[in-house]
N, C-alpha and C positions, 0 to 999 in steps of 0.2 A: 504494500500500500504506500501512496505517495500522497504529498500535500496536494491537493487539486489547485488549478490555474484560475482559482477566486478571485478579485479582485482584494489585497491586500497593502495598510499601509504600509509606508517603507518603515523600517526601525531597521537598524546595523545592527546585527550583533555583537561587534567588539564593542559599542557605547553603553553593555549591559555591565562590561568591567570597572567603570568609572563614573556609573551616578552617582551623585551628589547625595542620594537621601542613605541609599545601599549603605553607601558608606560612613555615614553619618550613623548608622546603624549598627555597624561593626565599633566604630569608635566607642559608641555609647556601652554596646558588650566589654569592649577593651577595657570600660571604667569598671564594671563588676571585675575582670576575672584579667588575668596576667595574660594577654595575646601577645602572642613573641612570634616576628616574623622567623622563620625555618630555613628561608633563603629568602635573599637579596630579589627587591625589585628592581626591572628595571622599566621603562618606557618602549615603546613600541618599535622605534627608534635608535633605541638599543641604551637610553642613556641613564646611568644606575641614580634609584631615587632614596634606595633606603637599603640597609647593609642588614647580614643577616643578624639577629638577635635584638633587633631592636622591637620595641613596644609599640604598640599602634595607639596614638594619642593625637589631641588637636594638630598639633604641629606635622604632625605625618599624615594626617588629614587632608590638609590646607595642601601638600604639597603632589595629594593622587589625586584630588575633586579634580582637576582640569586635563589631567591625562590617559592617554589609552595606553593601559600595559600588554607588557608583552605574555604574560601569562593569568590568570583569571586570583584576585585575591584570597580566593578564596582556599585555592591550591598552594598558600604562601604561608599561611597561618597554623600555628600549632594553638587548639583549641579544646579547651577540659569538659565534658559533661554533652558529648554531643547525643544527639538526635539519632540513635540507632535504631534498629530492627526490635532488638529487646527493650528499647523505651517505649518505641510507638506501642508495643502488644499493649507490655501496664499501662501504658497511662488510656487505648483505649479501653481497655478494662475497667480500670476503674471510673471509665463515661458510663460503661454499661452498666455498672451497680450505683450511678450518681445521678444520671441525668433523666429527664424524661421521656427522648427522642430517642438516645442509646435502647434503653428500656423495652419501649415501646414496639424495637426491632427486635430485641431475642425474645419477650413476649408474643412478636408473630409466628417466631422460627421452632419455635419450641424447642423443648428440653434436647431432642436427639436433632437440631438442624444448627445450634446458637454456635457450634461453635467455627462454623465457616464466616462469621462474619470477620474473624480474623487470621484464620489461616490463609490467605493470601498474600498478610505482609510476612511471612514466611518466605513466598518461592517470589517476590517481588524483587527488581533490581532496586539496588540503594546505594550509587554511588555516592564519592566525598563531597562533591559539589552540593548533591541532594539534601545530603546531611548535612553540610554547613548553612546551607537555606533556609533549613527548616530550626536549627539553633538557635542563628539570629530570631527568627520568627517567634517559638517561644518564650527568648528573652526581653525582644524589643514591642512584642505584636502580639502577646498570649492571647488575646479573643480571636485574633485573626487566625492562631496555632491553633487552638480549639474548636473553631469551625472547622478549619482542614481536615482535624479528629472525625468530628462526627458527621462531615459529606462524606467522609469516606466510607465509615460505615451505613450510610445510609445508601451509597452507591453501590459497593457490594452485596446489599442486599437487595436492589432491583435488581443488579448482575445476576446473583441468586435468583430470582424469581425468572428472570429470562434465561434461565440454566443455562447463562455461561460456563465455559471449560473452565481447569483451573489457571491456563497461562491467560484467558482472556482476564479474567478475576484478579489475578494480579497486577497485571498491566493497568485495570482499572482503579486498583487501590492506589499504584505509585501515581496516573492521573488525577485523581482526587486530592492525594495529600500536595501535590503540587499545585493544584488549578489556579492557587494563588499569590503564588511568588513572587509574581507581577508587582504587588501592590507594596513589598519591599522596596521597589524601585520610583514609589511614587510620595507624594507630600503625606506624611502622617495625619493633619489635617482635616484630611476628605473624612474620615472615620466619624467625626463628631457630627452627630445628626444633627445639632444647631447652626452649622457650619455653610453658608449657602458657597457651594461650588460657581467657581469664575467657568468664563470658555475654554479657558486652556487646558484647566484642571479637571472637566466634565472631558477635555478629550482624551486625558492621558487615562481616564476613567476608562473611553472608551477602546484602548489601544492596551489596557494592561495583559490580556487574555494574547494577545502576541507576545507582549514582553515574558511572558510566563512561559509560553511554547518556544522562546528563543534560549529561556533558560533551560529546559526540557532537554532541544535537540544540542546545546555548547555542552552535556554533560557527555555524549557521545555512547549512553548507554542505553536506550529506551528505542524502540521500534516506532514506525513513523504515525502507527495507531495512537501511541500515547502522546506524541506532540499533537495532533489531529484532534485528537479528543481537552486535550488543554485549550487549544487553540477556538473552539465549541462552545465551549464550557458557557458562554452567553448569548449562544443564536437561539431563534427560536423557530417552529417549525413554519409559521408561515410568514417568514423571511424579516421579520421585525426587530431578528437581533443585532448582535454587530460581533465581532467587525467586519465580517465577511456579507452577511445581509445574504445567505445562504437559504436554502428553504427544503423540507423535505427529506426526499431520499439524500440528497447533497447533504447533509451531517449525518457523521458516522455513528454506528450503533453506541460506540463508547461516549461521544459526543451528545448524544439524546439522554444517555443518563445522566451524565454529569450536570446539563443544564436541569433535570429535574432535582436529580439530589440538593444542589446548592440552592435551588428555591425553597424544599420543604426544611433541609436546615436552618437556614435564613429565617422562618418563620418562628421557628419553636425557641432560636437563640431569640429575636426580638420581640417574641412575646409571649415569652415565658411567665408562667403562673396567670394569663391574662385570654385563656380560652384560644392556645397556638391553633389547636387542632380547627375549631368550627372556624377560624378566621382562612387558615390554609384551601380546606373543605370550599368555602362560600371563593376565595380570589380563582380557584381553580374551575370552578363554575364558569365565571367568566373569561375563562383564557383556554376553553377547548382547546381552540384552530394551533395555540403556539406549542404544545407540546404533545407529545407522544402519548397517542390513546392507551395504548396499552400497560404502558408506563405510570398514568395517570390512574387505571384501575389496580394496580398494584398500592397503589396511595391512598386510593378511598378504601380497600380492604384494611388497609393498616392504619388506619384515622379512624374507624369504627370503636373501639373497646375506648379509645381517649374520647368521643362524640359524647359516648355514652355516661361519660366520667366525667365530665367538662361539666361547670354550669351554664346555663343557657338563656342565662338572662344579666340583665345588666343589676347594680346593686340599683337599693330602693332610690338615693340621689343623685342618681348619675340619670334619671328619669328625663329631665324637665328640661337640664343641656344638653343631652344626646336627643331629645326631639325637635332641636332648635338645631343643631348643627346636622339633620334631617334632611329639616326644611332648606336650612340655609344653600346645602348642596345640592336640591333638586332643583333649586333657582338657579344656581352655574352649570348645572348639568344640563337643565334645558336651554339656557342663555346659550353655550359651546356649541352643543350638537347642533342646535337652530340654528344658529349663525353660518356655520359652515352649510347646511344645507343649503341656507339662501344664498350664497356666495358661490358655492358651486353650480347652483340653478341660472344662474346670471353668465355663465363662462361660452362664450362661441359655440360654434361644433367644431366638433377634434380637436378640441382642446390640448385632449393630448399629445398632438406633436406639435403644440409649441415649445420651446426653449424651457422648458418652466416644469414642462406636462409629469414629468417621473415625480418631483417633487406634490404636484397637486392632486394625479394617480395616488400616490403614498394617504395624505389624507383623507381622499374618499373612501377609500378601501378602509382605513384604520375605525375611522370614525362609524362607518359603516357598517363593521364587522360588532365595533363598542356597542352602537345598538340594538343589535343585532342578539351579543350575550345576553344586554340586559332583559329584552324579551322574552328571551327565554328562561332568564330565572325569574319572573314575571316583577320588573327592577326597574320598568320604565320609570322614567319620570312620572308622565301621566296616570299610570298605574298606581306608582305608591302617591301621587296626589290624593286618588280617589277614597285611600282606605289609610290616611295618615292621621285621624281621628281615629283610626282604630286600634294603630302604630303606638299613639302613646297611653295607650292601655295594655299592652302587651310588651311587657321588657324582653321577652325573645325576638318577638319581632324586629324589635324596634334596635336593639342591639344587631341581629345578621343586616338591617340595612342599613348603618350606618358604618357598618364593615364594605358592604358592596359597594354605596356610594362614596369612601374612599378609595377604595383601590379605581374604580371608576373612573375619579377624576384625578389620579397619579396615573392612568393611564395617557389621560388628556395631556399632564403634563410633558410624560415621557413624548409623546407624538411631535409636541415643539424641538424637545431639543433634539429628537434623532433627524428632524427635517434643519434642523441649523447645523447638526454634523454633516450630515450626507452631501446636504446642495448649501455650504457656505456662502455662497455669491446670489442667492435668489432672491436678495434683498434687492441686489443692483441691478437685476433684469427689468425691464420696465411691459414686459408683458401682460395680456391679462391675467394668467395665472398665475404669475409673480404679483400682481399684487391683489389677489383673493387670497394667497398662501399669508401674505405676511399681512393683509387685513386681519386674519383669522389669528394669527401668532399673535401680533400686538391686541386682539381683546381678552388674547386668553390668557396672555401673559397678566392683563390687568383685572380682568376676573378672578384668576388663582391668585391673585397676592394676600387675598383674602379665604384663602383656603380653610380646611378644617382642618383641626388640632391634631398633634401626634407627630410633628415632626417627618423626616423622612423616612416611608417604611422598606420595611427589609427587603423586598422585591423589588431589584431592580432590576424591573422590565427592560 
């Protein structure tokens, strides 16, 4: 298997040697634990930066941030307490007797299946690179190490369910514990959900899932399934992810898991103790077309026993704000949808091949498709108009929809900024569908400023 001929951003590989944050990140390990280079660095160039036995601190810092070395830092370092094959077991072990997600998978598996959810990091490759990655990760990034923990078992266990072999199964665990390496190379930052992402930092957002597949294939150990499958890890099935914008058969078997596993663990990590299950349950409702059916009935079977364990209502005062932040969203919900409707009803014929058309195609469809889910979980707007005096008499109710009309209108949002990644310059076209696109972007942008509460959620679509 080969990488296919997708349309791909550029990213160099040797520029993974000498980011700024990477290393910024080793630095700050260097303050815990006595890092002592093993050999001598030198520059790409051939010119020596650092002798061997020295300690990696500010000052040796300052002197690799703007250089390409000749060898990867990572291979330079003599480093205590790494990230091995017998750590990963225990410490996933003890997710599975701690966590609820862990749990919740050898409670599917039963007593004679639990214990494949870990014998794969077993016959798994784990070179030094791997482990040095995943060290930093835990010292610098521990939530970010702990999700890797538990996508990974949660991916093994769809592998498991779609009775992969055991070299597939492994391959898929070292995918998983990897899929986000990337994000070592980005501003620490993005993490904090209060946090509003700029453009540059929403693209390095979007570009991390290559930086991760370029760490993958510089380790020189891992088959091209497993870069493939990193490189995935955010498409969605009908073409809406990134970075490839891929659809369908075109992402790989391993590739369709990993993009489900990292959504249902993103779920239960962000809203732990807060009803993960019926929130995962009700977003995946609405998001058939983007992932893998099959994949996704493995998910409602294993959401069952937490459904039925979850509360299902909101607390008694959480009544009167959650029927207000309701309302408040079915007023932008239908303000967006409408608006784009009448703006596309307004556009020439064939629209589509103007200069413009792929980007204004992308909204129809999207927008189209949004209302489309919500009909079918009967989520219209107009719908829950009709029987929202009846909403706030029922804290079940009124709790799954104010789950659906967020993720709803985080969809709306997502739709702007994958149309400001994909077509950058549609501002500057002056055609009609350039400016129906960016009518529609600038009210929605001024409609969401006033969004509902909760910050940014873990799905990122």
């Amino acid at each position: 298997m080969s990488l296919p001929s997708h349309p791909l951003p550029q990213l160099e590989a040797d520029s993974l040697q000498g980011t700024a944050h990477f290393l910024r990140a080793i630095q700050a390990l260097g303050q815990q634990q006595n890092l002592v280079l093993r050999d001598a660095i030198y520059t790409a160039n051939g010119v020596r930066l650092a002798d061997k036995g020295m300690r990696i601190d500010a000052v040796l810092y300052d002197k690799l941030v703007n250089e390409r070395l000749r060898l990867p830092i990572d291979d330079l370092l003599e480093i205590r307490d790494r990230v091995d094959v017998p750590t990963l077991e225990a410490e996933a072990m003890t997710l599975c007797e701690s966590a609820a997600l862990p749990r919740l998978l050898m409670q599917a598996l039963g007593p004679r299946q639990q214990w494949r959810l870990l014998a794969p990091l077993a016959d798994m490759a784990w070179p030094a690179q791997a482990c040095f990655k995943l060290t930093v990760m835990r010292s610098q990034r521990p939530q970010l190490y702990e999700h890797s923990l538990c996508m990974m078992l949660v991916a093994v266990f769809l592998g498991v369910r779609e009775k992969l072999d055991d070299t597939q199964l492994a391959q898929l665990a070292a995918a998983a514990l990897l899929h986000d390496v990337g994000m070592l190379f980005m501003e620490p930052s993005w993490a904090d959900p209060q946090h509003k992402l700029t453009p540059e930092e929403r693209r390095q957002l979007a570009v991390h899932s290559i930086t991760a597949m370029l760490v993958v294939r510089s380790t020189a150990a891992y088959p091209a399934a497993v870069e493939l499958a990193v490189l995935e890890h955010h498409e969605r099935m009908d073409g809406s992810g990134y970075p490839r914008n891929v659809t369908g058969e075109q992402i790989s078997p391993l590739g369709r898991i990993l993009m489900v596993a990292e959504v249902v663990a993103a779920f239960f990590e962000k809203y732990a103790g807060d009803r993960p299950a019926m929130r995962l349950s009700l977003m995946l409702r609405l998001n058939r077309e983007r992932f893998d059916t099959r994949l996704i009935e493995h998910v409602h079977l294993l959401l069952q026993p937490a459904l039925e364990r979850e509360p299902r209502m909101a607390a008694e005062g959480e009544m009167q704000p959650m029927a207000a932040e309701v309302r408040h969203s079915l007023v932008m919900l239908t303000m967006l949808i409408d608006h784009w409707k009448r703006r596309s009803a307004q556009l020439p014929e064939k629209w589509q091949l103007l200069p413009s058309g792929r980007a204004g195609l992308f909204l129809d469809v999207r927008v189209a498709a949004l209302e489309a889910a919500l009909a079918e979980a009967g989520s219209l707007p107009k719908q829950q108009m009709a029987v929202l005096h009846l909403m706030k008499r029922d804290a079940t109710m009124l709790s799954e929809q104010a789950v659906i009309n967020r993720e709803a209108l985080w969809q709306l949002e997502t739709f702007i900024h994958t149309c400001l990644r994909r077509w950058p310059k549609v501002a500057q076209r002056g055609d009609a569908v350039a400016q129906a696109v960016m009518d529609w972007i600038n009210q929605a942008q001024s409609v969401l400023a006033g969004k509902r509460p909760g910050g940014r959620p873990a799905f990122f679509g």
